[in-house]
PDB file with SEQRES, HELIX, SHEET and CRYST1 records, atoms N, CA, C and O in Angstrom:
SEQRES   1 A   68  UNK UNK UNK UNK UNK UNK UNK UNK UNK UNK UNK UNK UNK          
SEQRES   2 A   68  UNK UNK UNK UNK UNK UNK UNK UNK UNK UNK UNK UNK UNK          
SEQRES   3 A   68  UNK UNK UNK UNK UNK UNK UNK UNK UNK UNK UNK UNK UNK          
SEQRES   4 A   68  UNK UNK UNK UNK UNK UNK UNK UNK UNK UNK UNK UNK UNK          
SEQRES   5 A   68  UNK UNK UNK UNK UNK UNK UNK UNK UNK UNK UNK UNK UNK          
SEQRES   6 A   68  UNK UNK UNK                                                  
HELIX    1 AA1 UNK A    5  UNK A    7  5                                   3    
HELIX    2 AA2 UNK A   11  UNK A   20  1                                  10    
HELIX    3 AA3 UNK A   24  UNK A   35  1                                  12    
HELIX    4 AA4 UNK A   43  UNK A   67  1                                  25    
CRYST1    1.000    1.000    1.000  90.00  90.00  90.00 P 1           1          
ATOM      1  N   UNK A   1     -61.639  28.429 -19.693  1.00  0.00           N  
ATOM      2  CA  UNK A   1     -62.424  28.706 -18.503  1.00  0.00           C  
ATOM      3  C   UNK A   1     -61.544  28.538 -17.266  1.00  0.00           C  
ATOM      4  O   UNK A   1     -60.701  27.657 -17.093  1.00  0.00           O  
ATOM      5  N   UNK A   2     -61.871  29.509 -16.450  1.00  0.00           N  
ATOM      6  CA  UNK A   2     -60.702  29.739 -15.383  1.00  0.00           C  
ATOM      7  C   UNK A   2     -61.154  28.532 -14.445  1.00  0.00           C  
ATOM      8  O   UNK A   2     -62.348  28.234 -14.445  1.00  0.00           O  
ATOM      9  N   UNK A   3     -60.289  27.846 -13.670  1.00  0.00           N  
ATOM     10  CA  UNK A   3     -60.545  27.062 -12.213  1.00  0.00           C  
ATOM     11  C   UNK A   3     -60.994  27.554 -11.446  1.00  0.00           C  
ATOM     12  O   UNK A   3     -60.621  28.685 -11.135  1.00  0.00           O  
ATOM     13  N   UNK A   4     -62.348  26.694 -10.576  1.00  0.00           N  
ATOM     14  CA  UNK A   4     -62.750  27.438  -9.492  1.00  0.00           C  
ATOM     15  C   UNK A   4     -61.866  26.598  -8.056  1.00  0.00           C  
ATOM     16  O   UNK A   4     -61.482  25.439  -8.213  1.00  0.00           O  
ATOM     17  N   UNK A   5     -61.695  27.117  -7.107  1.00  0.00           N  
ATOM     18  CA  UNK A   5     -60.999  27.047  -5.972  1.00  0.00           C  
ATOM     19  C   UNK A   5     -61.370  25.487  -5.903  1.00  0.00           C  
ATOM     20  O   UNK A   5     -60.607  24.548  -5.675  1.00  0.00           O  
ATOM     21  N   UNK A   6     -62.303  25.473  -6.078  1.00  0.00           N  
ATOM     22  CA  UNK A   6     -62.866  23.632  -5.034  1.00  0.00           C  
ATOM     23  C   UNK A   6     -62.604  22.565  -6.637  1.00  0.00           C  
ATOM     24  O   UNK A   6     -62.696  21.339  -6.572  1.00  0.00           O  
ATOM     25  N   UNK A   7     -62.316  23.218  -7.825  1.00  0.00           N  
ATOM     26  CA  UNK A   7     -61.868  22.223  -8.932  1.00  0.00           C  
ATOM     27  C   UNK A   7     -60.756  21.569  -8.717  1.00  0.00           C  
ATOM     28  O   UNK A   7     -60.771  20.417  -9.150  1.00  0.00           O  
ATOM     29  N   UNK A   8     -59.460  22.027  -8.015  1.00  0.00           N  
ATOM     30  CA  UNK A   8     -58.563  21.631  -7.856  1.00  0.00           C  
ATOM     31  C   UNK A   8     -58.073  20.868  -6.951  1.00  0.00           C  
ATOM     32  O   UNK A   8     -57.785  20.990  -5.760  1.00  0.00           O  
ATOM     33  N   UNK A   9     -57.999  19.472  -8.286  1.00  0.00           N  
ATOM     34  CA  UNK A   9     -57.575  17.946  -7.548  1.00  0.00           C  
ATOM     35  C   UNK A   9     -56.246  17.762  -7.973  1.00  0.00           C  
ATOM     36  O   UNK A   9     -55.815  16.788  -7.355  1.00  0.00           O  
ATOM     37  N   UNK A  10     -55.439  18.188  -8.675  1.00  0.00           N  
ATOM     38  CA  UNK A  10     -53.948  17.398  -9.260  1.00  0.00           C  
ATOM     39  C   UNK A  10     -53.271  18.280  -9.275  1.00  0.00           C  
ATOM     40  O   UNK A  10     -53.786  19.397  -9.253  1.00  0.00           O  
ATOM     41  N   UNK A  11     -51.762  18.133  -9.322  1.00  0.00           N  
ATOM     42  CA  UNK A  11     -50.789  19.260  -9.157  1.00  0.00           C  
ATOM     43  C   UNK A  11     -51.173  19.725 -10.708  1.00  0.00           C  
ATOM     44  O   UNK A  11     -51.332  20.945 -10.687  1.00  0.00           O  
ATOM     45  N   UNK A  12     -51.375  19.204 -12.014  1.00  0.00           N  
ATOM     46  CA  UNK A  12     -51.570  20.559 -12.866  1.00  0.00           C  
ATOM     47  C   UNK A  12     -52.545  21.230 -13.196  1.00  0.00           C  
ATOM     48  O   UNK A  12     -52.600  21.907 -14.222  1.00  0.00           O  
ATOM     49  N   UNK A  13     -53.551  21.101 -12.243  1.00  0.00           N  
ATOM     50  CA  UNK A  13     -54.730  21.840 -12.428  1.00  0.00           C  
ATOM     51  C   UNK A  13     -54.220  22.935 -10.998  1.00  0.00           C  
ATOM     52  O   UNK A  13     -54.848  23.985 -11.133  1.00  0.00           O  
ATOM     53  N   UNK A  14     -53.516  22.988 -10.013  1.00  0.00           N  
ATOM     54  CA  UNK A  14     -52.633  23.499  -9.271  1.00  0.00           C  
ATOM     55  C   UNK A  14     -51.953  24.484  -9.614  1.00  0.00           C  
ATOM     56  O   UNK A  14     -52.112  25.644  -9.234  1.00  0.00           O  
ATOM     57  N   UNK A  15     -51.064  24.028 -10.440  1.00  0.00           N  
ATOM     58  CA  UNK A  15     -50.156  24.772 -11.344  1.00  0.00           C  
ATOM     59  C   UNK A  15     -51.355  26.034 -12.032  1.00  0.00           C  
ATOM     60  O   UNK A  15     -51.637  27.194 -11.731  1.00  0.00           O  
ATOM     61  N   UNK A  16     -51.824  25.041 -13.098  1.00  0.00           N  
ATOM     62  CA  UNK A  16     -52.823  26.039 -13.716  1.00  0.00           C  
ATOM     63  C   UNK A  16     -53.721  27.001 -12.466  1.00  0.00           C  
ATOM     64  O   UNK A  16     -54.611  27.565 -13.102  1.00  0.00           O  
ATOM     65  N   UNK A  17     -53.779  27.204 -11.709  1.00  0.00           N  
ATOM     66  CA  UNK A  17     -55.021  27.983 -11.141  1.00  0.00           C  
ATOM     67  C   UNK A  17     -53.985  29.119 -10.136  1.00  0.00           C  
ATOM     68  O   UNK A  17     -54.296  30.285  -9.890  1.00  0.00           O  
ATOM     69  N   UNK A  18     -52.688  28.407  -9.655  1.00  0.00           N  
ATOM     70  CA  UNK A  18     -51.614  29.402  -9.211  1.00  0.00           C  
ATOM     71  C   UNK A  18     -51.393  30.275 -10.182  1.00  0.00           C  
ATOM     72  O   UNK A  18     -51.236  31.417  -9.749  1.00  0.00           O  
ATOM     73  N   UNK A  19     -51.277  30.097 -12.092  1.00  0.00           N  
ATOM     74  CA  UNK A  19     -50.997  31.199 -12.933  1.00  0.00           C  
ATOM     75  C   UNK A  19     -52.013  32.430 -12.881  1.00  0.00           C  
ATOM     76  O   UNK A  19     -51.839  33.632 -12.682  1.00  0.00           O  
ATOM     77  N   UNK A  20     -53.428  31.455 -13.206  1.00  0.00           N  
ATOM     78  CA  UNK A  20     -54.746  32.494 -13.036  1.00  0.00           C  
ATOM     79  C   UNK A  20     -55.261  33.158 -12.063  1.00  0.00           C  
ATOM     80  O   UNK A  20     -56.190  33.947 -12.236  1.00  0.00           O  
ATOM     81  N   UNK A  21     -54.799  32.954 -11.085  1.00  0.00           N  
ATOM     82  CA  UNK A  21     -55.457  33.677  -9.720  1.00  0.00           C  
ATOM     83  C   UNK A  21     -54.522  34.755  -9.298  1.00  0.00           C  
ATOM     84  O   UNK A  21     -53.292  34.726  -9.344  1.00  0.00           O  
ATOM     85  N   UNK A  22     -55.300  35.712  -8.878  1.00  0.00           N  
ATOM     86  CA  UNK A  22     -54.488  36.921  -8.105  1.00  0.00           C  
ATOM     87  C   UNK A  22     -55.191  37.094  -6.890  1.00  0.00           C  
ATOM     88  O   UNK A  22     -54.667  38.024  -6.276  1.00  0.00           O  
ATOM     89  N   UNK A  23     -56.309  36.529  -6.166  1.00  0.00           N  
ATOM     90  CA  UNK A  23     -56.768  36.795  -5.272  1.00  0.00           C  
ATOM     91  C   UNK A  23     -55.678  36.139  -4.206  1.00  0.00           C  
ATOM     92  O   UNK A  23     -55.883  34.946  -3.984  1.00  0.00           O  
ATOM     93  N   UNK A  24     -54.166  36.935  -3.272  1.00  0.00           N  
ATOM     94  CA  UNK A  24     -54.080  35.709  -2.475  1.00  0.00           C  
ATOM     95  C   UNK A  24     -54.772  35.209  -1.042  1.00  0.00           C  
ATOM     96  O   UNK A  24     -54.289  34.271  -0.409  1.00  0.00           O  
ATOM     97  N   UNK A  25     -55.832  35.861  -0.646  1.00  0.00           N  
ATOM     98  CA  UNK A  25     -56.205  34.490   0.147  1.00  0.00           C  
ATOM     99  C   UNK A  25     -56.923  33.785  -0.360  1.00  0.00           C  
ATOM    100  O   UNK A  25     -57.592  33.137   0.445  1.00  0.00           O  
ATOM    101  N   UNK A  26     -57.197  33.506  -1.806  1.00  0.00           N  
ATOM    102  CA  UNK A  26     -58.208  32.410  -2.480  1.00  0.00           C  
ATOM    103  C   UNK A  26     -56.668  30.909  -2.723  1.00  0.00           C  
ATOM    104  O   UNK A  26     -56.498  29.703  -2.544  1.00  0.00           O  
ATOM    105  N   UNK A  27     -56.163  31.754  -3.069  1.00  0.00           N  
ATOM    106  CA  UNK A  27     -54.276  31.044  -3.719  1.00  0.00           C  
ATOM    107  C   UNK A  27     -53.812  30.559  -2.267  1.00  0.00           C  
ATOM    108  O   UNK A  27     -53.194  29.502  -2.135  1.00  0.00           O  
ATOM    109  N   UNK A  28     -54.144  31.395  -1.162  1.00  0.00           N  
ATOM    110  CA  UNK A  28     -53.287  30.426   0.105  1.00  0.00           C  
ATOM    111  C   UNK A  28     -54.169  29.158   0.422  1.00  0.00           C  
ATOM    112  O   UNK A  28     -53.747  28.002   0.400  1.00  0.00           O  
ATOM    113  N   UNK A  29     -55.657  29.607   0.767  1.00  0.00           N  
ATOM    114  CA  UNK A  29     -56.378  28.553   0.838  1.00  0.00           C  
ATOM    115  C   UNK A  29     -56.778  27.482  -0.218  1.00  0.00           C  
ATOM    116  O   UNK A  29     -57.578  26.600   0.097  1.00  0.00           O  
ATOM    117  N   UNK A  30     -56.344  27.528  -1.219  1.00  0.00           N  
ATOM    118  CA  UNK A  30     -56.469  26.371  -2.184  1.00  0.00           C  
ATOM    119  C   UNK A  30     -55.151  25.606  -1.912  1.00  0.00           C  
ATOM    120  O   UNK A  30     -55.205  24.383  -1.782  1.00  0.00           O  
ATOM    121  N   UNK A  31     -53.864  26.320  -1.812  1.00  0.00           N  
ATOM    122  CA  UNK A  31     -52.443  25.805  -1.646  1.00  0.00           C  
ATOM    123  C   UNK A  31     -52.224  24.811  -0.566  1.00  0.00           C  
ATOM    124  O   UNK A  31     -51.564  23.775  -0.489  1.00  0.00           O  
ATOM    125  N   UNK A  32     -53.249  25.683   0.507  1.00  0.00           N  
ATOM    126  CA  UNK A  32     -52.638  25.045   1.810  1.00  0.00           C  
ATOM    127  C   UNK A  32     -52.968  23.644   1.821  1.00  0.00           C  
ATOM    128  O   UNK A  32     -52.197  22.689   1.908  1.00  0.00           O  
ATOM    129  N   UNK A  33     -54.492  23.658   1.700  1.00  0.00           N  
ATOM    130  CA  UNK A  33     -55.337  22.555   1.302  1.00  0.00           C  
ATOM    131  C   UNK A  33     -54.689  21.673   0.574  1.00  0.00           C  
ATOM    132  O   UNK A  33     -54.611  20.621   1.209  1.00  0.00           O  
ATOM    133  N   UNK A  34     -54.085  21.588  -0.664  1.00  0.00           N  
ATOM    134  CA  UNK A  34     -53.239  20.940  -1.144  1.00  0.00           C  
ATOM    135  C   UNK A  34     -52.545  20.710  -0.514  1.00  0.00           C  
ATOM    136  O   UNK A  34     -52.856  19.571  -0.166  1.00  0.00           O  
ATOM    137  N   UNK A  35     -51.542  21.017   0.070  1.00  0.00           N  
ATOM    138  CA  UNK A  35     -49.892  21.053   0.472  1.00  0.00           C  
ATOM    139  C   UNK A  35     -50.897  19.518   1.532  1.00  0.00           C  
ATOM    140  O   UNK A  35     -50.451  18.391   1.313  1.00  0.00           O  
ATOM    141  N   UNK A  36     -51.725  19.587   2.218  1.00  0.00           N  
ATOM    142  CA  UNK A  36     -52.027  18.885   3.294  1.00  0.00           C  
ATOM    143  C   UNK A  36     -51.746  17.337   2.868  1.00  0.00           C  
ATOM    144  O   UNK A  36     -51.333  16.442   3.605  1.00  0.00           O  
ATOM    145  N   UNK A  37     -52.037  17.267   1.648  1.00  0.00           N  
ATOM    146  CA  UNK A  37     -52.468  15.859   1.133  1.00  0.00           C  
ATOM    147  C   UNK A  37     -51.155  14.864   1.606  1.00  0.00           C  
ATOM    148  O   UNK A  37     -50.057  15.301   1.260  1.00  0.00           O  
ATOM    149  N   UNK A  38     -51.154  14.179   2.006  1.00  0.00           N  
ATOM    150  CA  UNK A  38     -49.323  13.205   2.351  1.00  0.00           C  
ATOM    151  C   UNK A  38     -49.262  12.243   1.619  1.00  0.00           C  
ATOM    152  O   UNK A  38     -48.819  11.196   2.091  1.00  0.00           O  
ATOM    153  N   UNK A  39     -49.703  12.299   0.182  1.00  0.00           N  
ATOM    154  CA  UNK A  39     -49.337  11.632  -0.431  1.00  0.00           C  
ATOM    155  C   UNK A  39     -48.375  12.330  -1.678  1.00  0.00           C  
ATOM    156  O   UNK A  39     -47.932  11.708  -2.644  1.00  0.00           O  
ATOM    157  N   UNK A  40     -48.175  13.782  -1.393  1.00  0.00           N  
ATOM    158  CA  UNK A  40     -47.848  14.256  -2.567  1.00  0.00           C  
ATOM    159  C   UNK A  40     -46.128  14.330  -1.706  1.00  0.00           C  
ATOM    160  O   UNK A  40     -45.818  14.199  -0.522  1.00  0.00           O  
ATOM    161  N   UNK A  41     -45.341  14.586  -2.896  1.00  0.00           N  
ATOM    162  CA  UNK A  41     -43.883  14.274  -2.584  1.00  0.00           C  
ATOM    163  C   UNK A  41     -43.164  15.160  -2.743  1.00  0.00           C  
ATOM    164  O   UNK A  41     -43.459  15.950  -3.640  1.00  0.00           O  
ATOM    165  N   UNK A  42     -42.028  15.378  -2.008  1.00  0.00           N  
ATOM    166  CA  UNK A  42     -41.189  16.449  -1.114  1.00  0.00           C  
ATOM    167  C   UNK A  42     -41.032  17.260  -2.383  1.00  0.00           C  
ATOM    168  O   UNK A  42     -41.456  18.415  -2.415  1.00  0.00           O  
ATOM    169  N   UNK A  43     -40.248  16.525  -3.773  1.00  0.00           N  
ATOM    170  CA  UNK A  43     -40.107  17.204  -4.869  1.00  0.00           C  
ATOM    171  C   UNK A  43     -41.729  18.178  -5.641  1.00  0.00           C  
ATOM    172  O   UNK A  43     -41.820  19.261  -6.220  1.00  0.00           O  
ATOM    173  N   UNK A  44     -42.844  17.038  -5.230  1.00  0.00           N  
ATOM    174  CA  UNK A  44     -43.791  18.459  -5.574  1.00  0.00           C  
ATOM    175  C   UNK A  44     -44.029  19.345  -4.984  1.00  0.00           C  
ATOM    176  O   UNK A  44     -44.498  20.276  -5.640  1.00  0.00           O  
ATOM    177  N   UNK A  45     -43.830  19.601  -3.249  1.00  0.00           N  
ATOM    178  CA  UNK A  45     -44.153  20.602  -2.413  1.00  0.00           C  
ATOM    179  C   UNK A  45     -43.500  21.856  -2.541  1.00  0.00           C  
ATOM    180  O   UNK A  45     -43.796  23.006  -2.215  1.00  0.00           O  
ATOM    181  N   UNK A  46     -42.046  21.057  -3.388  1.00  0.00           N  
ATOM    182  CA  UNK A  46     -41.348  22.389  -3.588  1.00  0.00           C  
ATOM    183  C   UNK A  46     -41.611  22.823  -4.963  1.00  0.00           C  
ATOM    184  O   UNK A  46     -41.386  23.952  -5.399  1.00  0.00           O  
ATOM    185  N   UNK A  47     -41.985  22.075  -5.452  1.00  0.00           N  
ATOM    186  CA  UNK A  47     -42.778  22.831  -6.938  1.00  0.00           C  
ATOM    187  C   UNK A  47     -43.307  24.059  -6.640  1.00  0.00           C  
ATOM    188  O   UNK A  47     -42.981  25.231  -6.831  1.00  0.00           O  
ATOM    189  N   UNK A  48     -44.561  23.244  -5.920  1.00  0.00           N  
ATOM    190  CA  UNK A  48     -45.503  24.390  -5.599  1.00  0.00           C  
ATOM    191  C   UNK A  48     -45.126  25.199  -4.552  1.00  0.00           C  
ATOM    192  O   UNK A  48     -45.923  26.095  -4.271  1.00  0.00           O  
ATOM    193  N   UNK A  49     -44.284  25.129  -4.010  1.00  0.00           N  
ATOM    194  CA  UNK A  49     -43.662  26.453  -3.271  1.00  0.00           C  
ATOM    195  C   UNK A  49     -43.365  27.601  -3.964  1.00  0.00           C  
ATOM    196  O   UNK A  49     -43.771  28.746  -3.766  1.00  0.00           O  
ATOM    197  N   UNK A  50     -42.402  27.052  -5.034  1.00  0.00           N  
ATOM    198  CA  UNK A  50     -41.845  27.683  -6.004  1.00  0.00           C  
ATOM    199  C   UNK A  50     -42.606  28.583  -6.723  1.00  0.00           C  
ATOM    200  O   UNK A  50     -42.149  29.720  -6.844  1.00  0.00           O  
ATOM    201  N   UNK A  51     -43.751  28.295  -7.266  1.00  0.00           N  
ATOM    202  CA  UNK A  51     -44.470  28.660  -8.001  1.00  0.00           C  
ATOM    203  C   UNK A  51     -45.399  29.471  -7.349  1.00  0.00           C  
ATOM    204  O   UNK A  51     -46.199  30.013  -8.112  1.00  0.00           O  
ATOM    205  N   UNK A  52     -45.555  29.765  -5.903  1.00  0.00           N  
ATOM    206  CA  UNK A  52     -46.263  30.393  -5.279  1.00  0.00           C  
ATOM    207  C   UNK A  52     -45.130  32.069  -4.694  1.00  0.00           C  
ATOM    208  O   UNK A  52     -45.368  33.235  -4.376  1.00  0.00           O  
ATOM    209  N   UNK A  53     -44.271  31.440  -4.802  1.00  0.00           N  
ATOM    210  CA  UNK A  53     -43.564  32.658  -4.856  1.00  0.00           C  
ATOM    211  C   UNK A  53     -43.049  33.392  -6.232  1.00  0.00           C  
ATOM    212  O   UNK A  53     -42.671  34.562  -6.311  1.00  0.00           O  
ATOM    213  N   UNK A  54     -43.113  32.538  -7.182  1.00  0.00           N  
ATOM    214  CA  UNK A  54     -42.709  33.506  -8.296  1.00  0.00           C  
ATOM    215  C   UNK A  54     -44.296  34.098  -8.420  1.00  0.00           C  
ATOM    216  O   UNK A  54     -44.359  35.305  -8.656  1.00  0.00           O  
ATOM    217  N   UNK A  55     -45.561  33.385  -8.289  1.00  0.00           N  
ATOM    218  CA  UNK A  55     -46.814  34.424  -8.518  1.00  0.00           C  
ATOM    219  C   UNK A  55     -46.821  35.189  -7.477  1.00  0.00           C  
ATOM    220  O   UNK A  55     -47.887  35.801  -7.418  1.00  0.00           O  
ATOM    221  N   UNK A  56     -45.895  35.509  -6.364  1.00  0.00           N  
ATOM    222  CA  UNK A  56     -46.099  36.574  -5.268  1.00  0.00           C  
ATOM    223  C   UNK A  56     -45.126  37.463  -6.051  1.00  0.00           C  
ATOM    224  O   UNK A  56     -45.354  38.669  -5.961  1.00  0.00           O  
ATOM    225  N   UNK A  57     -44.328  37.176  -6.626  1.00  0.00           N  
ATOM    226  CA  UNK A  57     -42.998  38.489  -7.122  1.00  0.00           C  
ATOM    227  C   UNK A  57     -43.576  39.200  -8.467  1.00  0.00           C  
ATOM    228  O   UNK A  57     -43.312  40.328  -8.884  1.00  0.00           O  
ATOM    229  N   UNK A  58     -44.467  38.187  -9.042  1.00  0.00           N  
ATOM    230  CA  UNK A  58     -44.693  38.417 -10.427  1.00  0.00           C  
ATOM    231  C   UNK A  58     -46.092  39.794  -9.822  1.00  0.00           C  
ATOM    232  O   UNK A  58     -46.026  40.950 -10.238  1.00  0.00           O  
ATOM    233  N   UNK A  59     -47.131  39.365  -8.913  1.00  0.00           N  
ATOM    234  CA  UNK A  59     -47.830  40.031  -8.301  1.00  0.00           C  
ATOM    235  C   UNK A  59     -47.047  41.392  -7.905  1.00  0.00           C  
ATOM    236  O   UNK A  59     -46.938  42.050  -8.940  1.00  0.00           O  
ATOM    237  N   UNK A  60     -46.545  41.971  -6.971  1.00  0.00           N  
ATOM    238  CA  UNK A  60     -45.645  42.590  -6.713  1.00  0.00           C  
ATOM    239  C   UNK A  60     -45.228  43.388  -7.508  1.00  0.00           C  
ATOM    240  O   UNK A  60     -45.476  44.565  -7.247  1.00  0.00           O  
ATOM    241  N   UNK A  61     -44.468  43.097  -8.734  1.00  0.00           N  
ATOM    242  CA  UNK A  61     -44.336  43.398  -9.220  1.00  0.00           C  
ATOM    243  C   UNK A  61     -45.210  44.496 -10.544  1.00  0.00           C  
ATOM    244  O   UNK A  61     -44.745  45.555 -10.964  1.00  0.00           O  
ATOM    245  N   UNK A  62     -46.400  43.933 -10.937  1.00  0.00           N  
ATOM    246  CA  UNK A  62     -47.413  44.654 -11.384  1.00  0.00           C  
ATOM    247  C   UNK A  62     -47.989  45.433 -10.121  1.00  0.00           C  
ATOM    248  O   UNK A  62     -47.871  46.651 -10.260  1.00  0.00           O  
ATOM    249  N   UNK A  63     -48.398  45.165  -9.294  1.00  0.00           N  
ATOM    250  CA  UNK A  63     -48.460  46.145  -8.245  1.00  0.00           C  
ATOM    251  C   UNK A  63     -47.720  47.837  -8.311  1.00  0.00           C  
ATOM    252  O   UNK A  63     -48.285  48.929  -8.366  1.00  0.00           O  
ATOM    253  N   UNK A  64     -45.953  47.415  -8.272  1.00  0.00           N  
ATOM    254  CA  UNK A  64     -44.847  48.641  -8.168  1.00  0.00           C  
ATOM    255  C   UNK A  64     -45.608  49.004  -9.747  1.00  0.00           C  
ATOM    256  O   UNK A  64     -46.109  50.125  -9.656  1.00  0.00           O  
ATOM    257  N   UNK A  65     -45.778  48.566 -10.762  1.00  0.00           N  
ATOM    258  CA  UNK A  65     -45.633  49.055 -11.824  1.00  0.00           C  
ATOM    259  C   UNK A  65     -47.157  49.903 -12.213  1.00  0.00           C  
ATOM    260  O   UNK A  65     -47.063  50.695 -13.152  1.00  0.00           O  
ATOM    261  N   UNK A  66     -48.615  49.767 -11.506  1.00  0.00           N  
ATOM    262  CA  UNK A  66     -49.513  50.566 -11.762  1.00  0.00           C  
ATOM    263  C   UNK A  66     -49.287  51.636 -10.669  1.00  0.00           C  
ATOM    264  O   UNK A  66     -50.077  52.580 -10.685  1.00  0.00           O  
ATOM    265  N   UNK A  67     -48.365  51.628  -9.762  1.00  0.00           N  
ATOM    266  CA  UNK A  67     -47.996  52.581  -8.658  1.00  0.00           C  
ATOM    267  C   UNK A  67     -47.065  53.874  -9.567  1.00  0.00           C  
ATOM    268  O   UNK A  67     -47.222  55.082  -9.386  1.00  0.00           O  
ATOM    269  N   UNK A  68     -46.367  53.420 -10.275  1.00  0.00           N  
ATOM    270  CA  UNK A  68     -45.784  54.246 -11.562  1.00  0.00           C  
ATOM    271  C   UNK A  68     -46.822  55.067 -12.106  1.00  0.00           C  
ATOM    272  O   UNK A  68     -46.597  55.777 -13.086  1.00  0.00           O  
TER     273      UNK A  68                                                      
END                                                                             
């Protein structure tokens, strides 16, 4: 069962809902919201940076490819 936007409390339910989602302003506003928390640490912000750009390339990418 997929995550809904307001389920996500921990970076791997985070993780998990950055794989499943393609909506991105559902993915910015769940992210941002996260990113806010100051307790989470420099090494996870760039996790989830990371991971928000490989689901923007990976996006993108299927994009160019139903444009084919």
């Amino acid at each position: 069962m997929a995550l809904k936007p307001e389920d996500v409390e921990t970076l791997p339910d985070l993780l998990v809902f950055i794989k499943e989602t393609s909506n991105p302003k559902v993915l910015r506003d769940v992210v941002a919201r996260f990113l806010l928390n100051p307790l989470l640490s420099d090494n996870d912000r760039d996790l989830v940076k990371k991971k928000v750009r490989e689901k923007v390339e990976e996006e993108k990418r299927k994009k160019n490819e139903l444009k084919k």
